[in-house]
Every structure is written in C-alpha cells, then in structure tokens.
C-alpha positions in Angstrom: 103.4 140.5 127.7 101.1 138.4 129.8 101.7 134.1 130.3 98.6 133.5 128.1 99.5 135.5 125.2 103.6 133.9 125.2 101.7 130.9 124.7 99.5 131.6 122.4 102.6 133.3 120.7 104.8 130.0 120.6 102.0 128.0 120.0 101.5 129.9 116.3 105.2 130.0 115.6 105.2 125.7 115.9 102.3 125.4 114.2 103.4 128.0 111.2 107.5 126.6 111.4 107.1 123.0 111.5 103.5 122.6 109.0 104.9 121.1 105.7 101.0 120.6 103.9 100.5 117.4 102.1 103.1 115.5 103.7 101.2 113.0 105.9 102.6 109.5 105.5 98.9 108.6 107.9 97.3 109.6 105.4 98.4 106.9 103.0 98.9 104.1 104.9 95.1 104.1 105.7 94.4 103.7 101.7 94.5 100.2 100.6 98.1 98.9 98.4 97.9 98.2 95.0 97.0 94.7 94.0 100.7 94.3 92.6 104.2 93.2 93.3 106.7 96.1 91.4 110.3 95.5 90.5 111.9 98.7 90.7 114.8 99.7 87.8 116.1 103.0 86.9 117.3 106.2 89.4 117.2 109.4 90.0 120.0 110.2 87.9 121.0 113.9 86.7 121.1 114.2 83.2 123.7 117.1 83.5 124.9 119.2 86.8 123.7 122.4 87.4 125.6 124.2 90.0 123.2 126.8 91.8 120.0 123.9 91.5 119.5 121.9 94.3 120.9 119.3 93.6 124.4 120.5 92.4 127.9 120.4 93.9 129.1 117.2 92.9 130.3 115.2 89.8 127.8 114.2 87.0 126.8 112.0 86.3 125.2 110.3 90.0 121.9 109.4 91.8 120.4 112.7 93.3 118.2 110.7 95.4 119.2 107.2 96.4 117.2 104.4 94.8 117.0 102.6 98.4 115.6 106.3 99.6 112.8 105.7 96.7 112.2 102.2 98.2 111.6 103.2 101.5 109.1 106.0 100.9 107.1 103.4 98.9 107.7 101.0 101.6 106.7 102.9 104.5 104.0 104.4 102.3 102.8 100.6 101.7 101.9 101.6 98.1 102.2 97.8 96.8 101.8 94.4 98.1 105.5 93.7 97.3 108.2 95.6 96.0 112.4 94.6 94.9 114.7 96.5 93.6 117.4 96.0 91.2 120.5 96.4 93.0 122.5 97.3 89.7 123.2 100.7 89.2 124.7 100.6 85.5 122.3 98.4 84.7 119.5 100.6 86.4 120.8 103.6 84.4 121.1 101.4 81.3 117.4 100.2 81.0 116.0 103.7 82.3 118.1 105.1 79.0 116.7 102.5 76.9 112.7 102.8 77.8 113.4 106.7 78.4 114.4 106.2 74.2 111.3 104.2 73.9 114.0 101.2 73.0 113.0 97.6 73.6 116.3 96.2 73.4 117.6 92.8 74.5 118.6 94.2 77.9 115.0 95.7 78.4 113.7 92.2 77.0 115.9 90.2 79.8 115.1 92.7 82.7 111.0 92.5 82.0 111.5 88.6 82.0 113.2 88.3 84.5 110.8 90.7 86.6 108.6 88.1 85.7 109.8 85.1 86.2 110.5 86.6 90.3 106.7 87.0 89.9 106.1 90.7 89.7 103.0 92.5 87.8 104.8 95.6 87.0 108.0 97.8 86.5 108.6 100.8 87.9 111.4 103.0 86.1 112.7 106.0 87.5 113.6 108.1 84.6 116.1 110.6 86.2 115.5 114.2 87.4 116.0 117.1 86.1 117.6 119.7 88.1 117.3 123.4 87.2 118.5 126.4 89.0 117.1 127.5 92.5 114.5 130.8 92.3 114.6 133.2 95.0 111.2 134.9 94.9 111.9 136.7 98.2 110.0 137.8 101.7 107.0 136.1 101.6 103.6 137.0 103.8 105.0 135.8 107.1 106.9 138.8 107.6 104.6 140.4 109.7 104.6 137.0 112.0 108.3 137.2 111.9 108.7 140.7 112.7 106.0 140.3 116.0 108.2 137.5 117.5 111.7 138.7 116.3 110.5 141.9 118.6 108.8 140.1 121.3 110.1 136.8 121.6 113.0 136.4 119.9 112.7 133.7 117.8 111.5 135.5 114.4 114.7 132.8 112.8 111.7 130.3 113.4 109.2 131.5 111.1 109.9 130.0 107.3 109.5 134.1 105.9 111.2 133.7 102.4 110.1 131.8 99.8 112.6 129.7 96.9 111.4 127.2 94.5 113.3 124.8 92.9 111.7 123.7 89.1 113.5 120.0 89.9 111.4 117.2 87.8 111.4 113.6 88.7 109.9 111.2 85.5 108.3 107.8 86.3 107.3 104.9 84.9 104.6 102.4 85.8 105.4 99.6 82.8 103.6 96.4 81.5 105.7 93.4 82.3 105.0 91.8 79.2 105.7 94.9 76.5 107.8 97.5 78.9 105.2 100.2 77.5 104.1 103.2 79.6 100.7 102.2 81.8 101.3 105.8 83.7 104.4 108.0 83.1 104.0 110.9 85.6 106.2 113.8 86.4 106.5 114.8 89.5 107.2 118.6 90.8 107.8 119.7 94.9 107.0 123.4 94.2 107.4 126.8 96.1 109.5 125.8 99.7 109.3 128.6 102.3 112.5 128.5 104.8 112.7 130.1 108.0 116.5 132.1 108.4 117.8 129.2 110.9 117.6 127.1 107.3 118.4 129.6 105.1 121.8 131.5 107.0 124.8 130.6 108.7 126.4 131.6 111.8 127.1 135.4 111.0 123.5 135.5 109.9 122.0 134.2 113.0 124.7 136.6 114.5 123.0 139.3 112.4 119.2 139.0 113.2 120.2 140.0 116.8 120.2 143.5 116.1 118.0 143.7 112.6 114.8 141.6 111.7 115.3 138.2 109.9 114.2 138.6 106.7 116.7 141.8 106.3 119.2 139.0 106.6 120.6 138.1 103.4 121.1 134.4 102.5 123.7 131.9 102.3 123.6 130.3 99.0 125.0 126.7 100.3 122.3 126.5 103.3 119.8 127.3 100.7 121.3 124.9 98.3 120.6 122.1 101.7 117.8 122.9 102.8 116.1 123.0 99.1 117.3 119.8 98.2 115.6 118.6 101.2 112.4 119.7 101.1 112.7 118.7 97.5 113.6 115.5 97.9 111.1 114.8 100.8 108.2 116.0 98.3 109.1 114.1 95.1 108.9 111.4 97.4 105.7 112.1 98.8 104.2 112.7 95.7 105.5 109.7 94.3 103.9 107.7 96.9 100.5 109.5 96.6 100.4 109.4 92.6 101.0 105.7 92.5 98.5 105.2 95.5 95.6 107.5 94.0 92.2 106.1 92.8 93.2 108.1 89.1 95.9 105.2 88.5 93.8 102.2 89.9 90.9 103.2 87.3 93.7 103.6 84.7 95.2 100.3 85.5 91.7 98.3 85.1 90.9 100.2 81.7 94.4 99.6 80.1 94.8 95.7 81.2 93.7 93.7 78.8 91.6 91.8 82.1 90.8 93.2 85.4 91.7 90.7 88.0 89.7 91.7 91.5 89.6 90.1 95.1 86.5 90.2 96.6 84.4 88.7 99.0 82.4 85.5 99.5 80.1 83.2 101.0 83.2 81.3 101.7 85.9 83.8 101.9 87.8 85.7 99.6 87.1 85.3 95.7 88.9 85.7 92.5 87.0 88.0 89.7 88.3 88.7 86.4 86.5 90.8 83.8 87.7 90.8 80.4 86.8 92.0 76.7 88.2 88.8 75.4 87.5 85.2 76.7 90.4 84.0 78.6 92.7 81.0 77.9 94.8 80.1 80.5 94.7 80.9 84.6 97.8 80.5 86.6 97.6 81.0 90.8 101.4 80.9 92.2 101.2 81.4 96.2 103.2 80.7 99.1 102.0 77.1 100.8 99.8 76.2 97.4 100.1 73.1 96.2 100.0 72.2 92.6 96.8 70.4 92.7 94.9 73.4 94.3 96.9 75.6 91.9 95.7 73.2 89.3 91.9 72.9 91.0 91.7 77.0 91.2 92.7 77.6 87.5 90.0 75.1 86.1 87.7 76.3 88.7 88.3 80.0 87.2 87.9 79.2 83.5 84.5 76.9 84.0 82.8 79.8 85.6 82.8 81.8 82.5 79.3 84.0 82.0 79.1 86.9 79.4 77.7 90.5 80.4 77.2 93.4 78.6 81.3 94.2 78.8 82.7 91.1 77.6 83.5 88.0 80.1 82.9 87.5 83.7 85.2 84.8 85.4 85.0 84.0 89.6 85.9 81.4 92.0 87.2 81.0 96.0 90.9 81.9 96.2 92.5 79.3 98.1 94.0 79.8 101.6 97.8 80.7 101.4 100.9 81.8 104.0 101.7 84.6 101.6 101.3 86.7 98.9 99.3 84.8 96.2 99.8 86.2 92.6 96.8 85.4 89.9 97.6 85.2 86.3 95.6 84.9 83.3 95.8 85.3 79.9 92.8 85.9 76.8 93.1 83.6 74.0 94.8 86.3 72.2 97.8 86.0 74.1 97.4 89.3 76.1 98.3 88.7 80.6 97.6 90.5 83.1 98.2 89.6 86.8 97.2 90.9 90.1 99.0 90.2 93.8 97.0 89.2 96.7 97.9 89.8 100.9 97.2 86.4 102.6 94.1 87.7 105.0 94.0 91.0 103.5 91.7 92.8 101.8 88.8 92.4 101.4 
C-alpha cells in the first residue's frame, strides 16, 4: 500500500471513530443565553434499577447523573444568565416527587419562594430518568470499513461497527416561579450509539481480533454497560442544553408569560420593553450597584411610558447602568409577574 493511500486510510478511520454528530458545545455558545437566572431542584434519580440498562449495577435508589454534572453542561453551554443549584439531595428528590405528582405542597410553596426571593425567574426540575434495558441491534454498515483496515492496517478495533441503543429517558421541567406549573416539560432521549470493539470488549477480545475480524468478536456485557452509559449521559446532556437554548422555547416563553419583558437597543443604550395583554401595576429593577432612587426612577419611568397597540400594552425606558446582572420585574394589575435577567454590557 502506497504512503498516500495509509493516509488517506487513517485519516477516514479518525474522522468515522471519533465523529459523535450533534455534539458541538461551539455551536451553542455562539447562540445568545436566555434572559433568565434558573434555580435548579430535582436529579436524575432512577425510579427503579434495571440491571442490563445502562445505568444499572448499583443500589436504588441514586443520581444516575450527578446534579453538579447537569450544572456544568448548562454552564459551559452558557444556556442562562445565571444559574444555582440546590445543594439538598432529599430535598431535591422531595420537590421533583411532589411537582412530578403535580403537588403544590408547602415544601414546593417554600422552595419557589425562596427561588425567588435569591432572585431567579425560573425553576428547573429534573424529574428523574428512566432506565430501560440496553438493545443490541448488531453489525452495523461500517463493517466493510472495519474489515479494510482490520486487513490492511490493523486497527479495524477503531471503527465504531456495532450498533446498541439504550431507550434511557431524562424528564424536565422549565417552571413558573410564581405557580411551579410546567412552562416546557421535555423528555429527552440519546438514541442509537455505535461503539467500535476497543469500547465494546475486554482484553481477550482485543486478544481475539488478532486472528478474526472485529465485529466476529463477541461483546463484553460490562464494557458495553460503560461505554453506553457514557455516550448516554453525554447526549441527555447535550440535548438538554440545546432544548433549553432553542428559539421553540424562547417563542414559548414570550406566549405563556403573562408580559414579555425584552432588552433592546437605544438612542442611549440599552432599553427595557415590556409587552403585555394586561396593563401593568407595579415595576421592580433589582441590580448589582443600583441604587434605590434609580431603581425607584426606572420603575416610574417604565409605567409612565405606557401606549396601547393592537396586542395589548407597550411599556419602554433606558435600563440603567449596572456591575452585574440586573433582573426586571413587573407585574399586570391582575396580580400575574413575570421577570427577565439582564448581562451588564451584554446583549443587545
């Protein structure tokens, strides 16, 4: 075989071994955050242990994916302004039950105030997952690929030529601070994961595809179990991120709040505007370096600006300069809120 073609060779088994589609953390980052600040409740918890899923081998009942892990990936995925997290797991696990039930209890009651009171304009409940049994669906495509560079390389263990899927469901919550009722409950799925033999076997395996082609090389049921779970858990993340980032929730968001409160620009910077079917009462700005009077100044400023259009009420005024995240509040004269958090400097 001739230098040119090696290459072109090991070129093709990178590309085709290492590709994991839709996984581009890039991708995100370069889409704006959502206007919010999110307190984070709930888990991945099982509700029972299946032994041959992918996330099975341990006691029930447990976090199959850590709620700091679910943190991050929104985090790094910079999915809203501001994020905490509550760091209780029997209380996380008690108010995911409860709303799961559709039960506004006292405990739900005190968690959504006090998620307001640190100033956030959502909750975000992690349901639990649902782990079912791994499918094997067998040699996939790839076999040809893995058959030219098991004979002419020798690295056919690098091509991902069997396919499993794990049916694992992760439920979510986006919640309205001031009822706890769903604004966006999606489930989330990772689908069919294709695994190379290096993921799939162990040692006598490997040992094996010396003498007979990889994907005549049965597998080893923990290494699947592994490597499932981790593809599984790096997708549910990913498409957390992406579902709670995607222009379907932000149109969803504006046509469930009871007022749509938007930064845009000015003459003179940025500017406040709030469109509402009902005429608001009361406008609240809490920011970092505000003081009260240009709190107090922005809020009367808001409410005298007041036109009508053919949707219901227009409100707009200058949001003042702050040293951090500034979080508008308003309410209708109906009693209904809805708040929005601003990045000092940010967008627009």
């Amino acid at each position: 075989m001739s230098r040119h073609r090696s290459g072109l060779v090991l070129a093709f088994v990178a590309v085709t071994a290492c590709a994991t589609p839709g996984e581009d953390v890039g991708v995100l980052t370069d889409l704006p955050p959502l206007d919010g600040s999110v307190f984070v409740t709930g888990g991945a918890f099982l509700a029972s242990e299946v032994a041959d899923g992918a996330f099975g081998g341990a006691e029930a009942p447990r976090e199959a994916i850590a709620i700091d892990a679910i943190a991050a990936a929104l985090a790094s995925s910079d999915v809203f302004q501001r994020l905490a997290v509550d760091d209780d797991p029997a209380r996380r696990a008690r108010i995911a039950e409860r709303l799961r039930a559709g039960v506004v209890d006292e405990d739900v009651v005190t968690c959504l105030q006090a998620a307001r009171l640190a100033g956030h304009d959502y909750l975000l409940v992690i349901e639990g997952l649902q782990d079912v049994p791994i499918e094997t669906q067998g040699t996939n495509g790839r076999w040809p690929v893995t058959f030219a560079t098991w004979i002419l390389l020798g690295v056919g263990a690098l091509i991902p030529d069997r396919t499993f899927e794990s049916r694992a469901t992760l439920r979510v919550s986006l919640r309205d601070l001031q009822s706890g009722w769903p604004l966006h409950d999606p489930l989330l799925v990772a689908g069919p994961i294709d695994l190379s033999l290096l993921e799939r076997t162990d040692v006598v395996g490997l040992l094996l595809s010396i003498i007979v082609p990889p994907f005549f090389v049965g597998d080893d049921s923990e290494a699947v179990r592994v490597a499932v779970r981790d593809t599984v858990t790096s997708r549910l993340l990913w498409s957390l991120s992406r579902d709670l980032k995607g222009v379907a929730l932000r149109q969803r968001l504006r046509e469930r709040a009871p007022a749509d409160v938007m930064l845009v620009p000015g003459l003179s910077g940025r500017r406040v505007v709030v469109r509402a079917a009902a005429a608001l009462g009361s406008a609240r700005l809490v920011g970092a370096g505000v003081e009260p009077e240009t709190a107090a100044a922005f809020a009367a400023a808001l409410l005298a600006s007041v036109r009508v259009d053919g949707s219901g009420f227009v409100y707009e005024t200058d949001l003042p300069a702050t040293t951090g995240l500034a979080q508008v509040l308003v309410a209708t004269v109906g009693g209904a809120v809805a708040s929005a958090t601003f990045a000092p400097g940010g967008r627009p």
